[in-house]
DSSP file (Angstrom, degrees, kcal/mol; ACC not computed):
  #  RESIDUE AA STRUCTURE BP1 BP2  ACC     N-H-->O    O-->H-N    N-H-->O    O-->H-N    TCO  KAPPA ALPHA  PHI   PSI    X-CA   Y-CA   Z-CA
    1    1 A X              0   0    0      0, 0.0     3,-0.0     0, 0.0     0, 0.0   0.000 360.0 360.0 360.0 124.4    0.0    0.0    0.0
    2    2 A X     >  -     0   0    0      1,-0.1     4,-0.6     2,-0.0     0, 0.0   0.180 360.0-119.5 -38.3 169.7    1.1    3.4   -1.2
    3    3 A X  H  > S+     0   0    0      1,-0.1     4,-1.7     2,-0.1     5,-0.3   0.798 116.8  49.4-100.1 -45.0    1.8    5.7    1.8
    4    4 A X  H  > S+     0   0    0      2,-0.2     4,-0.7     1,-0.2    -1,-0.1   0.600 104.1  55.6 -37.1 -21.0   -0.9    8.0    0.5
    5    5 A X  H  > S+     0   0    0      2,-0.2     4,-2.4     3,-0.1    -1,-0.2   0.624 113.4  47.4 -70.4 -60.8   -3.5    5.2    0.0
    6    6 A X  H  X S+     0   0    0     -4,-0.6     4,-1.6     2,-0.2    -2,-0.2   0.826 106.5  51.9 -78.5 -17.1   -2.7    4.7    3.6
    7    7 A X  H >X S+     0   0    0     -4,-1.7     4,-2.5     2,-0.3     3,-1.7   0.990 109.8  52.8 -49.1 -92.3   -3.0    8.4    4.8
    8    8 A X  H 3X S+     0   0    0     -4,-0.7     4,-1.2     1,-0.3    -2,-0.2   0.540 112.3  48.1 -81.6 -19.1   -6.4    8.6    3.2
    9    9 A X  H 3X S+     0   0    0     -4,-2.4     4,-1.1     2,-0.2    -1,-0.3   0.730 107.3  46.2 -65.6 -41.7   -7.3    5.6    5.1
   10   10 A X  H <X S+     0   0    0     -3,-1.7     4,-3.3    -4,-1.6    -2,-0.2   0.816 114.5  56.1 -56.3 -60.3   -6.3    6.2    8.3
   11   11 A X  H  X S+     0   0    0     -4,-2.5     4,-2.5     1,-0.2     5,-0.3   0.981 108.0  44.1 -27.1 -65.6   -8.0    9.5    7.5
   12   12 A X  H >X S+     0   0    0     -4,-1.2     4,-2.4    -5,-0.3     3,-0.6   0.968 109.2  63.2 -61.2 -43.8  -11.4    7.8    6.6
   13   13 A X  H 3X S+     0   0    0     -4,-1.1     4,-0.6     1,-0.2    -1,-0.2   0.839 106.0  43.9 -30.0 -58.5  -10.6    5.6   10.0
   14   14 A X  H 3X S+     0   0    0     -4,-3.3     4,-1.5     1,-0.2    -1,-0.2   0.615 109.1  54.5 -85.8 -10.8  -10.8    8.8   12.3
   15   15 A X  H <X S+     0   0    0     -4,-2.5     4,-1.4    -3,-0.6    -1,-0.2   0.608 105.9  50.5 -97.2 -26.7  -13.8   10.3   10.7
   16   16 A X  H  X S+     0   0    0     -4,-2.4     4,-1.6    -5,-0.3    -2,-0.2   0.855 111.6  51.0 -76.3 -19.7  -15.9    7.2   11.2
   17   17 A X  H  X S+     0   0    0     -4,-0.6     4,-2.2     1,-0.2    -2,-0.2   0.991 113.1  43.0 -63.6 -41.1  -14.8    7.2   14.9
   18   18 A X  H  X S+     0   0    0     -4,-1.5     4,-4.9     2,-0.2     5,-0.2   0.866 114.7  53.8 -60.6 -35.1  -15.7   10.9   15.5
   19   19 A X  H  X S+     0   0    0     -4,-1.4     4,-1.7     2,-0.2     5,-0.4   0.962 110.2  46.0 -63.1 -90.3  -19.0   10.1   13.5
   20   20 A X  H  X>S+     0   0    0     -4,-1.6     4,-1.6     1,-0.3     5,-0.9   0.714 114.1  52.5 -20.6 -76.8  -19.7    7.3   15.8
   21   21 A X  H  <5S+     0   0    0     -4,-2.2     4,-0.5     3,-0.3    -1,-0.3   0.845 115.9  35.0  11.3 -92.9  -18.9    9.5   18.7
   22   22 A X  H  <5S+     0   0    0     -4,-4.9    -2,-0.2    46,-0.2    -1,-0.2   0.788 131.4  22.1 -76.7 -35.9  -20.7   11.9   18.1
   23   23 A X  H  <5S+     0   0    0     -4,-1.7     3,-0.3    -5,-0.2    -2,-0.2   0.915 118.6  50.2 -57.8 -55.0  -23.9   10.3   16.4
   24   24 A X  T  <5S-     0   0    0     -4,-1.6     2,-0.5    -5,-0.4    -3,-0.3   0.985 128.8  -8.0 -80.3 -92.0  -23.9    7.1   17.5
   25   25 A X    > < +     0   0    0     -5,-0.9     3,-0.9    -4,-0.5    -1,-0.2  -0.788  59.4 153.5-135.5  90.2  -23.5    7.1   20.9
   26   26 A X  T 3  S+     0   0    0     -2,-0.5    -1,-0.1    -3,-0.3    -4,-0.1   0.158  73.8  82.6 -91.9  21.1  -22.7   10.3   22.6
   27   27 A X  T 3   +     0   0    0     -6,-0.2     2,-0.3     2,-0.1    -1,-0.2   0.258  62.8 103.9-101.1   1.6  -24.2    8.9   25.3
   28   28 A X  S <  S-     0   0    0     -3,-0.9     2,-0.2    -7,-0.2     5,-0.0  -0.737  75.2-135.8 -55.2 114.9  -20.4    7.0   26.0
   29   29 A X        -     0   0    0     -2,-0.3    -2,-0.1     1,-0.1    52,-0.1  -0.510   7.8-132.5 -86.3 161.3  -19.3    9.3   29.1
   30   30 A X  S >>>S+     0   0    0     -2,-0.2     4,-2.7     2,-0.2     3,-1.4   0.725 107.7  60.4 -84.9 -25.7  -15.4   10.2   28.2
   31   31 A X  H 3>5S+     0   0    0      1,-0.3     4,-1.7     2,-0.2    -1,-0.1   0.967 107.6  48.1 -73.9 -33.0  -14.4    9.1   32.1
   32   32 A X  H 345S+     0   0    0      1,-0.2    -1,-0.3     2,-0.2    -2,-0.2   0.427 112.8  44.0 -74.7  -9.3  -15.9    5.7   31.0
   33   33 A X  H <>>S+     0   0    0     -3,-1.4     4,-1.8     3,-0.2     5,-1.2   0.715 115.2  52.6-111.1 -32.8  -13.8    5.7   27.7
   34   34 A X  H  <5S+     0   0    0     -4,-2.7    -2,-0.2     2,-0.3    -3,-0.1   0.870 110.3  46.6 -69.5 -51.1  -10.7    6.9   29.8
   35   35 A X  T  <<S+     0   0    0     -4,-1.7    -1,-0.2    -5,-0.6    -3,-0.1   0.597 124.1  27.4 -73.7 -11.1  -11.0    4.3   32.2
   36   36 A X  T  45S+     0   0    0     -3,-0.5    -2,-0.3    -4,-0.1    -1,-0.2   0.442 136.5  25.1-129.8 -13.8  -11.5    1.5   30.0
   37   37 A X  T  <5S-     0   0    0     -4,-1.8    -3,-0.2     2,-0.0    -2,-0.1   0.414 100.2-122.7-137.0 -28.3   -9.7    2.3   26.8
   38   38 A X  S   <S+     0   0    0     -5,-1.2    -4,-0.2     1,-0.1     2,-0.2   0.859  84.5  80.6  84.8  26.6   -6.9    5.3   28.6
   39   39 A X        -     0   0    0     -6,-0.8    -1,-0.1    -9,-0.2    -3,-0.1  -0.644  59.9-166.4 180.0 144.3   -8.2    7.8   26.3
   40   40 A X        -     0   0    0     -2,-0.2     4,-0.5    -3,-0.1   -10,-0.1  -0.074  51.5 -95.7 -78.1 158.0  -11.4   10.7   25.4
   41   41 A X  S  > S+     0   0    0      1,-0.2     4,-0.9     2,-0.2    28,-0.1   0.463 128.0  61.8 -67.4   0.3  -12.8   12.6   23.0
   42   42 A X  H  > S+     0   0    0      2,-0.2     4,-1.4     3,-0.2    -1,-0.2   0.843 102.5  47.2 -90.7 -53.5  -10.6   15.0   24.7
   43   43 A X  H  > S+     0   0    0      1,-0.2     4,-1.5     2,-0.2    -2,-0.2   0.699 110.4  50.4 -60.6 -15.8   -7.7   13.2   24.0
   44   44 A X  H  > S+     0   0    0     -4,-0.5     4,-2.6     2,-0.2    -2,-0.2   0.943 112.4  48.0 -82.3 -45.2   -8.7   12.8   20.5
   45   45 A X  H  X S+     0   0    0     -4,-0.9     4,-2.2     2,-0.2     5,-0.3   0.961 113.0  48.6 -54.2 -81.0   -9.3   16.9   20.2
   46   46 A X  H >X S+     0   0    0     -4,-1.4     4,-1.7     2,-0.3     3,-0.7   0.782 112.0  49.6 -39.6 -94.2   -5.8   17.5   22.0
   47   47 A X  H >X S+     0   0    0     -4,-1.5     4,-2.3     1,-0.3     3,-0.9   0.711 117.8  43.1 -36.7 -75.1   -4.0   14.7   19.2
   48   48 A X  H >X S+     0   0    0     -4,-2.6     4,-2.5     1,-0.3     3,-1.0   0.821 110.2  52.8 -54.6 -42.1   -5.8   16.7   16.4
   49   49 A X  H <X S+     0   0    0     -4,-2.2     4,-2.4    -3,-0.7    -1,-0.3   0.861 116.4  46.1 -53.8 -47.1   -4.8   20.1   18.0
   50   50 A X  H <X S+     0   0    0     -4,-1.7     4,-0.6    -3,-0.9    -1,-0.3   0.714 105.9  47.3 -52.1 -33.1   -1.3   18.7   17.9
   51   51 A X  H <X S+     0   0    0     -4,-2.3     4,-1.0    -3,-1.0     6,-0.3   0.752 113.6  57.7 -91.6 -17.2   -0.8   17.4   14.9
   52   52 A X  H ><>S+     0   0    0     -4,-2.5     5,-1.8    -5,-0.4     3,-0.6   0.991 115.1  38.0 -21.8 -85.0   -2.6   21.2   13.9
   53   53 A X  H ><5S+     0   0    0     -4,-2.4     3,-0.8     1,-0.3    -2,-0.2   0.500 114.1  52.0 -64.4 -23.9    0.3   22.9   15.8
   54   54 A X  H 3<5S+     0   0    0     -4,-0.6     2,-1.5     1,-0.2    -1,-0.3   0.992 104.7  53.5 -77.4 -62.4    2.8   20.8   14.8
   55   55 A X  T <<5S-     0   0    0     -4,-1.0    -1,-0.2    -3,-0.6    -2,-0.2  -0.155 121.0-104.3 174.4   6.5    1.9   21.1   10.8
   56   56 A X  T < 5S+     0   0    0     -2,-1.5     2,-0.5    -3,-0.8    -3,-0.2   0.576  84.3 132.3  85.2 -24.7    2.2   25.2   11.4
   57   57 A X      < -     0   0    0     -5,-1.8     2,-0.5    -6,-0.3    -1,-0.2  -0.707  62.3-131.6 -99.2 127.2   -2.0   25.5   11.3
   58   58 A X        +     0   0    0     -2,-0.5     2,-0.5    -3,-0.1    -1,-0.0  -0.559  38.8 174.4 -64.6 117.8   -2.7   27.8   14.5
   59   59 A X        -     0   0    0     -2,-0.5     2,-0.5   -10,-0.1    -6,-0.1  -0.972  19.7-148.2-156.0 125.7   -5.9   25.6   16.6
   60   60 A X     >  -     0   0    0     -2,-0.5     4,-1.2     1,-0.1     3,-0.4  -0.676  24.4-113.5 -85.2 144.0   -7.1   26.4   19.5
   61   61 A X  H  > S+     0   0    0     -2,-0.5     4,-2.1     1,-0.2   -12,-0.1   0.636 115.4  58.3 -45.5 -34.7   -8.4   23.9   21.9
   62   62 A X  H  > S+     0   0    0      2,-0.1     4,-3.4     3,-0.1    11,-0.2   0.814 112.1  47.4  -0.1 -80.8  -12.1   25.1   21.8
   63   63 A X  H  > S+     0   0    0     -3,-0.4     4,-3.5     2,-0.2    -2,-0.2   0.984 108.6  48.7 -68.6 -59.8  -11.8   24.3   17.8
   64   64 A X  H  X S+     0   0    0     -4,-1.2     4,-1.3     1,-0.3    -2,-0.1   0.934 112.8  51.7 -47.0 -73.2  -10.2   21.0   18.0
   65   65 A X  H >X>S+     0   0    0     -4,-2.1     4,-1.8     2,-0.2     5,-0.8   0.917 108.9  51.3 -16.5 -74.5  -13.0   20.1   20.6
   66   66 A X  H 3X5S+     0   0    0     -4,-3.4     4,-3.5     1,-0.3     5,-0.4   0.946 107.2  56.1 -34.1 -51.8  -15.7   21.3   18.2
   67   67 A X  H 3<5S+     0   0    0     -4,-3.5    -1,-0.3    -5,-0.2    -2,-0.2   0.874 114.9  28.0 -46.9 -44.0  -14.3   19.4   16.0
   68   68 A X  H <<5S+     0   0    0     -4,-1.3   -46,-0.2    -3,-0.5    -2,-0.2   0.982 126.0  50.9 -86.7 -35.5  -14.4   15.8   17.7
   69   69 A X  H  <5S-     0   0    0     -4,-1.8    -1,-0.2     2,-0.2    -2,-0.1   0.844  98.1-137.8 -73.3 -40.9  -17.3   16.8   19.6
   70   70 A X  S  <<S+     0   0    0     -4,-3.5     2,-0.1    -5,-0.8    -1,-0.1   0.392  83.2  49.8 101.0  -4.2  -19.7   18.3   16.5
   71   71 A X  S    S-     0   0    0     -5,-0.4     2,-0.5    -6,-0.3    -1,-0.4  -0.566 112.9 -70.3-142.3-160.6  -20.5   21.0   18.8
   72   72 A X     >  -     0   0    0     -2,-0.1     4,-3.7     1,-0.1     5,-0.3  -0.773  52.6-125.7 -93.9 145.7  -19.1   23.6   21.0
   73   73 A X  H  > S+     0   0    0     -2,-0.5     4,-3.0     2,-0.3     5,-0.2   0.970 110.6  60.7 -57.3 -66.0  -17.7   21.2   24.3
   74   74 A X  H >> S+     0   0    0      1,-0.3     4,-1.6     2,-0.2     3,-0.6   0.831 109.0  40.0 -29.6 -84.5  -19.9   23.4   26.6
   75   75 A X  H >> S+     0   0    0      1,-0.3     4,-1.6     2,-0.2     3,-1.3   0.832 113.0  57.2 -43.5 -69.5  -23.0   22.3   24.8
   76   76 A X  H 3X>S+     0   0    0     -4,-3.7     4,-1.0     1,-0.3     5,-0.6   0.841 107.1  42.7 -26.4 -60.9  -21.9   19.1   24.5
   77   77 A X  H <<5S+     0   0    0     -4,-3.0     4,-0.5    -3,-0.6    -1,-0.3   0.753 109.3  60.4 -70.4 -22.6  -21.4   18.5   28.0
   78   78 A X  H <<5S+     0   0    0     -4,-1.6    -2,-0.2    -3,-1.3    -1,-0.2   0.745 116.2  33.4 -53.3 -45.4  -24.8   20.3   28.8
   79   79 A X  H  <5S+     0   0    0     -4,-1.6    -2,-0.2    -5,-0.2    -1,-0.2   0.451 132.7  19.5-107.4  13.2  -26.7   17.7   26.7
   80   80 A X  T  <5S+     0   0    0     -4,-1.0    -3,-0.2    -3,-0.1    -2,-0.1   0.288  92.3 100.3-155.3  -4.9  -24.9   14.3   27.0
   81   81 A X      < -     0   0    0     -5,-0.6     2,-0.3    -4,-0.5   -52,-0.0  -0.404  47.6-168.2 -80.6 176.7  -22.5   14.4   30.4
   82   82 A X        -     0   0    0      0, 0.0     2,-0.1     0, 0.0    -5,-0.0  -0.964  37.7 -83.9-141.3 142.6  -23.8   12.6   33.6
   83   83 A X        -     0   0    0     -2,-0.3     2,-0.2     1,-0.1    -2,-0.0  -0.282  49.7-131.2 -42.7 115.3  -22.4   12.9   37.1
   84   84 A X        -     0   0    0      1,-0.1    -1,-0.1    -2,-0.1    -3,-0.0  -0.582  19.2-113.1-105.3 157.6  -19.8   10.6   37.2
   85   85 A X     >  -     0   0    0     -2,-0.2     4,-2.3     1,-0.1    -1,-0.1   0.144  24.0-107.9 -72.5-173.7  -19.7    8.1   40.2
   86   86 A X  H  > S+     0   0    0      2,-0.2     4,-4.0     1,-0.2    -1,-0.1   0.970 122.7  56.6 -55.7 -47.7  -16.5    7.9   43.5
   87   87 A X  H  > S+     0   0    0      1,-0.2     4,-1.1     2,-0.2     5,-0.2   0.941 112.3  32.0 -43.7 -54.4  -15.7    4.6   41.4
   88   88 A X  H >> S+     0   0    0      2,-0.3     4,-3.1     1,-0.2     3,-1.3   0.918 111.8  58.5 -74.8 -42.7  -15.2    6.1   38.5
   89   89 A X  H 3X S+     0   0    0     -4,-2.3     4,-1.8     1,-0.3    -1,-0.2   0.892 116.5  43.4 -29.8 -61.2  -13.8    9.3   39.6
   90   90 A X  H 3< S+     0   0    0     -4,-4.0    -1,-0.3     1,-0.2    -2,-0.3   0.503 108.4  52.1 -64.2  -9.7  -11.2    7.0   41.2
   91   91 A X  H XX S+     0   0    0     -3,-1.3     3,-3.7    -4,-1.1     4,-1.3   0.801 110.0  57.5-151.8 -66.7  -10.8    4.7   38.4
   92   92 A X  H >X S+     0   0    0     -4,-3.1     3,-2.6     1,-0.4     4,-0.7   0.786  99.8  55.0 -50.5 -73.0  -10.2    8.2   36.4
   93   93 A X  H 3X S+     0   0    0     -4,-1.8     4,-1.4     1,-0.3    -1,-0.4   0.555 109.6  47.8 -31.6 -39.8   -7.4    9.4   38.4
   94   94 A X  H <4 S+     0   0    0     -3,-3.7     4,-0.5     1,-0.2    -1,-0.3   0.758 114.9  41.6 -94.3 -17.0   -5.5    6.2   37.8
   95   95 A X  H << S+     0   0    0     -3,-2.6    -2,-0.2    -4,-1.3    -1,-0.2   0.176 108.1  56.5 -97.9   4.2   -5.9    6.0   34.2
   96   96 A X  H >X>S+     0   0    0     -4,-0.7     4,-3.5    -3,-0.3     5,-1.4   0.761 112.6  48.9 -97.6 -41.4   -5.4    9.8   33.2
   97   97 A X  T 3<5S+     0   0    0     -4,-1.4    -2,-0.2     1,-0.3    -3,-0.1   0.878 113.2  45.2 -82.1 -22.6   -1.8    9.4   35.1
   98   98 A X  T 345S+     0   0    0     -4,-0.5    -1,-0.3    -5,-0.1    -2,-0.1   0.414 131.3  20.6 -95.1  12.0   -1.1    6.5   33.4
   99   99 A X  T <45S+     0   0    0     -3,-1.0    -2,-0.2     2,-0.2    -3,-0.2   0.737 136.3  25.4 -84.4 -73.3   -2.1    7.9   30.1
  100  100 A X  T  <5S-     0   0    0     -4,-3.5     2,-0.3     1,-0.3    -3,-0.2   0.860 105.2 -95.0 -58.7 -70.7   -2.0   11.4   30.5
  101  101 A X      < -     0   0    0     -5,-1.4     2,-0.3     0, 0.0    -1,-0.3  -0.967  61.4 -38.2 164.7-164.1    0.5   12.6   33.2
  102  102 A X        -     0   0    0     -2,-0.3    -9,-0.0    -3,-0.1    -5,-0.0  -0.718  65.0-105.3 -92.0 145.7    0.2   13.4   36.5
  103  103 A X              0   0    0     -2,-0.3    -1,-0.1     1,-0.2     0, 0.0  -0.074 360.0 360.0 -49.0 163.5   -2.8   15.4   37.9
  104  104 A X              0   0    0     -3,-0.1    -1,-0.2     0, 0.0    -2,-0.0   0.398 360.0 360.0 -92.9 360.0   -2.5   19.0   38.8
């Protein structure tokens, strides 16, 4: 496979997750995708916002969000978050530092 072939594939790859995401079940909390898979639609926003910034194109964090979300994050989180439980909260903590970093 050409590396362009594969590019456009990979491509096609991320746009059916976000689609999924965001259509499909935006009723998938991100602490539940963090905690079982070690990474969000937040992390996905932040990787596009990086390979943005890396690549020269100025993105804010806001826009990348929009992007995986489909919406503004705010609104998003208004219509699809839920209180998440002690379990999970703690569960989060242990899977953002070993993903992510260390809390602040």
């Amino acid at each position: 496979m050409d590396d362009q072939t594969r590019i456009e594939l990979e491509a096609a790859a991320f746009r059916t997750l976000v689609h999924h995401l965001m259509e499909k079940r935006p009723d998938v909390q991100n602490i539940d995708m963090m905690n079982l898979a070690g990474f969000c639609r937040n992390c996905l926003s932040r990787w596009y916002q990086e390979a943005a910034n890396a690549r020269g194109i100025e993105m804010s964090k806001d826009a990348a969000r929009e992007i995986v979300y489909g919406m503004p994050y705010a609104e998003w989180v208004a219509k699809n978050q839920t209180e998440a439980s002690a379990e999970q909260k703690q569960a989060f903590e242990k899977s953002f530092a070993e993903n992510v970093g260390k809390t602040a």
